[in-house]
C-alpha positions, 0 to 999 in steps of 0.5 A, a space after each residue: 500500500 506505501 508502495 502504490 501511494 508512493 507512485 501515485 504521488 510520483 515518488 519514483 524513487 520510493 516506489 522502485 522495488 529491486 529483487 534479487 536473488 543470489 548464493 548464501 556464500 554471496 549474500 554473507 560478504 559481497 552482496 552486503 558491501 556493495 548494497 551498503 554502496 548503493 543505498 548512499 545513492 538510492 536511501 529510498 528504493 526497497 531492496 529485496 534480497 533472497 538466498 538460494 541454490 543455484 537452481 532454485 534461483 534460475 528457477 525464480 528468474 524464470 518464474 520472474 521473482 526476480 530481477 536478476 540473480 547472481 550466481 554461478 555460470 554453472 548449470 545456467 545452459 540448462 535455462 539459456 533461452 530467454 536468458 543472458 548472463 555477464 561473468 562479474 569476477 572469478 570466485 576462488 574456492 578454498 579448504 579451511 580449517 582452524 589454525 592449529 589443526 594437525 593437518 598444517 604440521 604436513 610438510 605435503 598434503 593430499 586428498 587422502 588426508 583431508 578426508 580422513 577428518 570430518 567435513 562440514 558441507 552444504 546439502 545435496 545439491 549445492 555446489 561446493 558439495 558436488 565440487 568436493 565429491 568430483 575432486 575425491 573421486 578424481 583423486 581416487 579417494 573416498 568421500 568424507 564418511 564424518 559430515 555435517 550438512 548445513 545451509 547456513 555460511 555463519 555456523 559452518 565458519 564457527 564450526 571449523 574454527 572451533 573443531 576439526 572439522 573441515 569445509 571448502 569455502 569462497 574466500 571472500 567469505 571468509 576474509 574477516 575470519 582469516 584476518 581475525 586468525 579464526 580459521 586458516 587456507 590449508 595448502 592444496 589447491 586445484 584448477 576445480 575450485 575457482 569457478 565464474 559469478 555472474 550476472 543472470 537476467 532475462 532476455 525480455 527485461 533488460 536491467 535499468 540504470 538503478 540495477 545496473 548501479 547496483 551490478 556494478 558495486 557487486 563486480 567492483 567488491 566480488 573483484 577486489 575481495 577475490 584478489 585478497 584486497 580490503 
């Protein structure tokens, strides 16, 4: 109703509605930092924002309870007609734990060592989850048997800072607690954890001066905390 009065008077700016959708390891670092750049510009318009799996967000796009999303370029030739996407920065994907677990006394570590430990990881179905099961049957390793499967960035960070347990995560979502010498980057890496974000939009509703505003902020934060800078 604040809405549809706002329009009536020719609030234009109270009445613009953006919604987006984008990936939970997102909406705890990048999404955050660059929203807090475009309200200075935009104080009035109302910013919806909504986490899901990368799957789930094409399909409210599709259904268009959105106005973009941003996510992984992963899966998107699945939902490519109708659609356009504009790769925003590369995400780099790291193993974390905290900073006196056994692993770091290795001179050398392999996958066969990182599954020995428990794992916290995403539910069936998300990405990283799908990432780490490829990578152990790549390296003929068994998949982790001690999990703990959690949606949420926050208690997955608290965990692995607080016990053995391992988790693959963006490292932009991680920078606070790395700064704070909460959790550490262990020292294996491979060409499968770095992976492309993007923005998606439909074809047919091509993104306003407002939204792009807003894009641009994302791609501004996502490149600058993907190369380790403040």
């Amino acid at each position: 109703m604040d809405l549809a009065k706002a329009r009536i008077h020719g609030e234009k700016d109270h009445a613009r509605v953006v919604t987006i959708g984008t990936l939970p390891s997102l909406s705890s670092s990048v999404i955050p930092l660059a929203v807090g750049r475009w309200k200075e510009r935009h104080p009035r318009a109302l910013l919806r924002v909504v986490e899901k799996v990368q799957v789930e967000l094409l399909l409210g796009l599709l259904r268009c309870e959105f106005d973009f999303i941003v996510g992984q370029t992963e899966f998107f030739d699945i939902f490519l007609d109708g659609m356009k996407q504009r790769v925003l920065f590369r995400d780099r994907l790291c193993v974390f734990a905290r900073p006196k677990h056994s692993l770091f006394l290795l001179e050398s570590l392999s996958w066969d060592d990182l599954v020995q430990f428990p794992w916290v990881c995403p539910m069936v179905g998300w990405s990283q989850r799908t990432i780490l099961e490829k990578l152990v049957a790549s390296e003929g390793v068994d998949p982790p048997q001690k999990l703990v499967e959690c949606s949420s960035i926050d208690f997955t960070k608290s965990l692995v800072a607080t016990s053995d347990h391992l988790a693959m995560l963006p490292a932009h979502a991680v920078t606070a607690e790395v700064s704070e010498g909460k959790i550490r980057p262990l020292a294996i890496t491979v060409s499968a954890l770095k992976r492309d974000i993007a923005v998606i939009f439909r074809e047919g509703a091509p993104l306003d001066s407002v939204s792009r505003e807003l894009i641009a902020h994302i791609e501004d934060i996502g490149v600058t905390l993907s190369r380790g800078g403040s």
